[in-house]
N, C-alpha and C positions, 0 to 999 in steps of 0.2 A: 196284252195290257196297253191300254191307250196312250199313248206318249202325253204328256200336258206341259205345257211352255208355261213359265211364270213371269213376267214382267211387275216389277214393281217402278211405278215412275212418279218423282219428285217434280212438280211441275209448278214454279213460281207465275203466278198471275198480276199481268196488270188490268187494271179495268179502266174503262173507260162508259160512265153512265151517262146518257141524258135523259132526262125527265119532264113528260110536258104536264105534269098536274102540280099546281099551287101549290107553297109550303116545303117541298119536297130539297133536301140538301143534294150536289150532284154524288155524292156517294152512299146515301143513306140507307136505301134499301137493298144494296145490293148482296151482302151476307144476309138479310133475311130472307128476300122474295128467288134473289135468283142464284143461289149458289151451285156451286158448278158441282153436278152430278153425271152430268152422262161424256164417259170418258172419250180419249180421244185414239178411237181404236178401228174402227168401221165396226164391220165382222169379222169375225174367227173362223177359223178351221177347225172342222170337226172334231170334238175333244179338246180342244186348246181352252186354257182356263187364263185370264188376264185380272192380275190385282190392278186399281190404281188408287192413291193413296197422293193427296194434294192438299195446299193450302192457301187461301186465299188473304190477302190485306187491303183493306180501301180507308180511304180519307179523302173528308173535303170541309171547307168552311167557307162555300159558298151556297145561297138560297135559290131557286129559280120561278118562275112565272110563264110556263111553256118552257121554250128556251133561251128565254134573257133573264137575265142576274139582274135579281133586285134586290136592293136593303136588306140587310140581313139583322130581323127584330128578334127573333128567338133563338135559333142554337148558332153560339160560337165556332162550332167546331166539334167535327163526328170521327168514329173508326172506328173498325169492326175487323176482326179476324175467324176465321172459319175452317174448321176442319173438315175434308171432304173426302171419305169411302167408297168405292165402287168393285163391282166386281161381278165379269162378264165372264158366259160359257157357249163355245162354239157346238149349238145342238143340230147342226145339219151345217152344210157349206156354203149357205143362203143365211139361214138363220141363227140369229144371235141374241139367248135369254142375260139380262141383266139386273143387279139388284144392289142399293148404296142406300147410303146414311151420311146425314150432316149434323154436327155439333157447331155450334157457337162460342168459342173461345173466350172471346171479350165482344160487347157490344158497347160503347162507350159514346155518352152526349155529354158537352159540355153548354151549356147554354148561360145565359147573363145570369138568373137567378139561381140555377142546383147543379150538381153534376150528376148525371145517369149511369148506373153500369148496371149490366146482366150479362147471363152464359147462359148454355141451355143446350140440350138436344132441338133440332130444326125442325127435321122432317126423316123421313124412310123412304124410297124408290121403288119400283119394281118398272123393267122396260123390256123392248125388244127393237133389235137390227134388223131388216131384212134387206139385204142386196139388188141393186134393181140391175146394176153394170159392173161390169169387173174385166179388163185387160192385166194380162200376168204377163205380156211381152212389154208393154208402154209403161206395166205398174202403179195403173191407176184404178180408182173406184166410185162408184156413186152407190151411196146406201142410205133409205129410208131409215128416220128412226120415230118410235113414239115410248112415253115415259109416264107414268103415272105414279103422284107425290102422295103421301101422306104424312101429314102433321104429327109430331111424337108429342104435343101439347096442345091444350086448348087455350083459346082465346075469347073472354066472358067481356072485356071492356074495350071500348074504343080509344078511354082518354089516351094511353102512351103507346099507341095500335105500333108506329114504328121503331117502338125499343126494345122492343120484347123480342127473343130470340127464337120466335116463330109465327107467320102467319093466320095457324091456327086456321087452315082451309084445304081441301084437294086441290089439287092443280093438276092438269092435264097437257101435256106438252107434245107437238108434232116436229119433226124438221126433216131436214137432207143433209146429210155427211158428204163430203169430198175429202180424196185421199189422193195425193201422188209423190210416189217415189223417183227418188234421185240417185240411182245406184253407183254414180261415178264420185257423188258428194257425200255418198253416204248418208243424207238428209231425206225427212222424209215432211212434206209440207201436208196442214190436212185445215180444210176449213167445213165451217158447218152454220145452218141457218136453222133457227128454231122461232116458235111463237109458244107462250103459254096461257094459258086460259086459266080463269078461279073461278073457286063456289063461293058461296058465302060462307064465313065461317062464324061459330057460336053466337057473336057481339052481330049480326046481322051485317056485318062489314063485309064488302065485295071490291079488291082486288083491280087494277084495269089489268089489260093482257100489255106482256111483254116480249118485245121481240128482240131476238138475239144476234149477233152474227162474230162467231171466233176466227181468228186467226191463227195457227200457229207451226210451229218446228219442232221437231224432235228428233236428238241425234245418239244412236246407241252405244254406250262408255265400255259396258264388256256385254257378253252376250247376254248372261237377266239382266243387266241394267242400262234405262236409257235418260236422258234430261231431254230438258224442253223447255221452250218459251210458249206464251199463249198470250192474245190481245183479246178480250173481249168485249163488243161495243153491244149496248144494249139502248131499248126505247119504250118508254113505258106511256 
């Protein structure tokens, strides 16, 4: 019987967005367009099965114009919470199949005229790891990833395109994972860079690509459990 390791990790996010298309608030899209699905694990070992189970919170009540802040004529003030599912299976010692779900907690606009709320199911996942480097003396890693999104709702109108608690489009996402451990700190540092690409979806509406770049720590509390911090800077 195959041993299988479980981690469940609680992993508080700060974001940090900037956005170079018009209208756009600095944290508006980022529980919709790019909530965080693909964990921070590299690959696995053969049979090893990994939950992650995370939450995300953003606010901002400023407007931008590329990336300079201008007048702020329509929303007050935004924030969004997001609940994020993952969960990875090491199917060879290279390769690593994965598969998540994102819900929408709160999506909240407050602007001069109405106030906005919605929740909602986001999207669905399906991905895969594969290892391109691995040192088990130094305890570090480089690992290809790719991820393909599906919308758990449709999207028929443009008018309130960014309140809605989903894009309502596939997404196709590439990156590279890095991983290195710190055995004498017990820490374990892992960063990773992504792009994602959209279709269009229902309302003929197309999406720009976003690119990604995380930072973060993770330090293990008892043997299934570990915490973490994570930064992630994004550019749409």
């Amino acid at each position: 019987m195959k041993r299988i390791l479980i981690f469940i990790i609680l992993i508080s996010l700060i974001a940090i967005d900037i956005y170079s298309q018009c209208g756009c608030m600095s944290s508006m899209a980022s529980g919709l367009l790019s909530p965080s699905t693909v964990n921070q694990a590299g690959t696995l070992r053969k049979g090893f099965l990994l939950l992650d189970l995370n939450t995300n919170y953003t606010t901002g009540n400023k407007e931008y114009s590329s990336t300079r802040i201008v007048p702020n004529v329509t929303v007050r003030e935004f924030w969004n919470s997001t609940l994020n599912f993952n969960a990875s299976y090491g199917i060879t010692k290279k390769l690593t199949a994965s598969i998540g779900a994102n819900y929408v907690i709160q999506n909240n606009i407050k602007t001069y005229i109405f106030n906005y709320k919605s929740n909602g199911w986001n999207s669905a996942q399906i991905g895969a790891k594969y290892n391109l480097m691995f040192n088990p003396k130094d305890n570090y890693e480089l690992t290809a990833m790719a991820n393909l999104s599906i919308p758990l709702q449709s999207v028929d109108d443009t008018t309130y395109m960014y309140l809605q608690p989903t894009s309502g489009a596939v997404a196709y996402t590439a990156g590279l994972f890095y991983h290195k451990g710190f055995s004498n700190l017990n820490l374990d540092f892992f960063s990773s860079f992504s792009s994602t690409f959209w279709s269009s979806n229902k309302a003929k509406y197309q999406f720009g690509t976003i690119h990604s770049l995380t930072l973060g720590l993770t330090k293990p509390i008892i043997e299934q459990l570990s915490m973490g911090l994570t930064t992630n800077i994004s550019y749409k």
